[in-house]
C-alpha positions as CSV (number, residue, x, y, z in Angstrom):
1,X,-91.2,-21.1,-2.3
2,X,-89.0,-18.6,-0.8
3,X,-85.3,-18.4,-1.5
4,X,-84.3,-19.3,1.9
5,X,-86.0,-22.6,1.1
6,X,-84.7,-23.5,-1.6
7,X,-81.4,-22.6,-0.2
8,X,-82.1,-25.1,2.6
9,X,-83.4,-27.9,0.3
10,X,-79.8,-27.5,-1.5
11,X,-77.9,-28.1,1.6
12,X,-80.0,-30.9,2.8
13,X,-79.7,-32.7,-1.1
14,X,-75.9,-31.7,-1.4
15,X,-75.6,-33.0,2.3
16,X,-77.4,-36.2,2.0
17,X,-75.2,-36.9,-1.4
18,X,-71.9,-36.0,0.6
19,X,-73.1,-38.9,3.1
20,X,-74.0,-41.5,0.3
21,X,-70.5,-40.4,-1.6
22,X,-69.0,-41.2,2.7
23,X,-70.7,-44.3,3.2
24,X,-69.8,-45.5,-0.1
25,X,-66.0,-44.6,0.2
26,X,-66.1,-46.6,3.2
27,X,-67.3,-49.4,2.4
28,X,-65.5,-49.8,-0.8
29,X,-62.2,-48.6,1.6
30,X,-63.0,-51.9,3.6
31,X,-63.6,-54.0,0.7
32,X,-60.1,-53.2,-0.2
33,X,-58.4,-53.8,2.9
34,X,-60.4,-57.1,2.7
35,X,-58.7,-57.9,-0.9
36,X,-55.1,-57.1,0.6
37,X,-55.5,-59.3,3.7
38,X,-57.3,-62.5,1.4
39,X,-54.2,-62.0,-0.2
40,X,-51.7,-62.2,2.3
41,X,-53.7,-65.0,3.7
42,X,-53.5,-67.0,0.4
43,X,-57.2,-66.8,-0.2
44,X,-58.2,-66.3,-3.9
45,X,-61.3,-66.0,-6.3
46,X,-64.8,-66.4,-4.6
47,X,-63.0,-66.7,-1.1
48,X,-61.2,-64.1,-1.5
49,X,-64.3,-61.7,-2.0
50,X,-66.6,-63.6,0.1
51,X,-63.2,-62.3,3.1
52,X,-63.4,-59.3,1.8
53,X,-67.4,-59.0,2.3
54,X,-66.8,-60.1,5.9
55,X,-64.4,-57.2,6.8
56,X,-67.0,-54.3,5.0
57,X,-69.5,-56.1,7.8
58,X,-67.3,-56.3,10.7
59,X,-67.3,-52.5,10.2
60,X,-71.4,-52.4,10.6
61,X,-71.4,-54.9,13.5
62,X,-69.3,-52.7,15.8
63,X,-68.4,-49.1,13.9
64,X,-65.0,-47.8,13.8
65,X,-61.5,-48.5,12.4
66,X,-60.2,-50.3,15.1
67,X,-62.7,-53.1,14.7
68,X,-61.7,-53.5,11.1
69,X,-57.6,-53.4,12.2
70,X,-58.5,-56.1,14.7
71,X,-60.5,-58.0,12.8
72,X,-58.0,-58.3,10.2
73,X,-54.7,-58.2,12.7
74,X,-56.6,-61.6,14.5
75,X,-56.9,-63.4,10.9
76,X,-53.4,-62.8,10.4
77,X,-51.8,-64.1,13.7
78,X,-53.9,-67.0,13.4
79,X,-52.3,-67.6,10.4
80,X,-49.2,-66.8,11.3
81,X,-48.6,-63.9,9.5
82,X,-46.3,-60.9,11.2
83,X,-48.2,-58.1,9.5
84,X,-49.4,-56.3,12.8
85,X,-52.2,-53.2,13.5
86,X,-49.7,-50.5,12.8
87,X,-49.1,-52.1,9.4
88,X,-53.0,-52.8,9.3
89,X,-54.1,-48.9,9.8
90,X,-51.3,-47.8,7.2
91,X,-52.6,-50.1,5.0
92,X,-56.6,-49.2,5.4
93,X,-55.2,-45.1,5.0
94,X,-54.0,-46.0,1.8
95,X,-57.2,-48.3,1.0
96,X,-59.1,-44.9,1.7
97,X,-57.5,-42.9,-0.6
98,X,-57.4,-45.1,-3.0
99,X,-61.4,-45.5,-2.6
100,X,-62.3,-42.1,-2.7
101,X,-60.2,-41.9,-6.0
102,X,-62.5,-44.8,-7.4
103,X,-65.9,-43.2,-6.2
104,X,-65.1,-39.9,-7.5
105,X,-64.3,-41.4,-11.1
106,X,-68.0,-43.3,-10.9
């Protein structure tokens, strides 16, 4: 094997890590968000995390953040709660950061 392919077969492992580290950090970012908006709609225990498993899949039914912020910004004005998107997408930046912490320590 030549160097030039082992070269490549680094940067194909190291990339396909880098997206299983990503997809991880997302996930685990929306399972957060999910935790703070059981919360705030005075959902505890199982239902709390069974929420919170419904906002990581509303990410994989329609990709992107704004489906997540909507998802979550709908729950909350059905419940009443004035906690709107812009609150929502500060929230899930924080949520982010705070996930990529937590993978990076696993």
């Amino acid at each position: 094997m030549s160097r030039f392919d082992e070269r490549e077969q680094e940067f194909e492992a190291r990339f396909t890590h880098d997206q299983e580290l990503a997809f991880k950090a997302k996930a685990r970012r929306d399972k957060l968000l999910g935790l703070w908006a059981a919360e705030h709609l005075g959902l505890v225990g199982a239902t709390a995390d069974a929420y919170a498993k419904e906002i990581v899949g509303a990410d994989f039914e329609r990709p992107g953040d704004t489906h997540v912020i909507d998802r979550v910004a709908q729950d909350f004005s059905k419940r009443g709660i004035p906690i709107g998107a812009a609150q929502i997408a500060d929230q899930l930046r924080r949520c982010a950061a705070d996930a990529k912490k937590q993978i990076m320590k696993e």
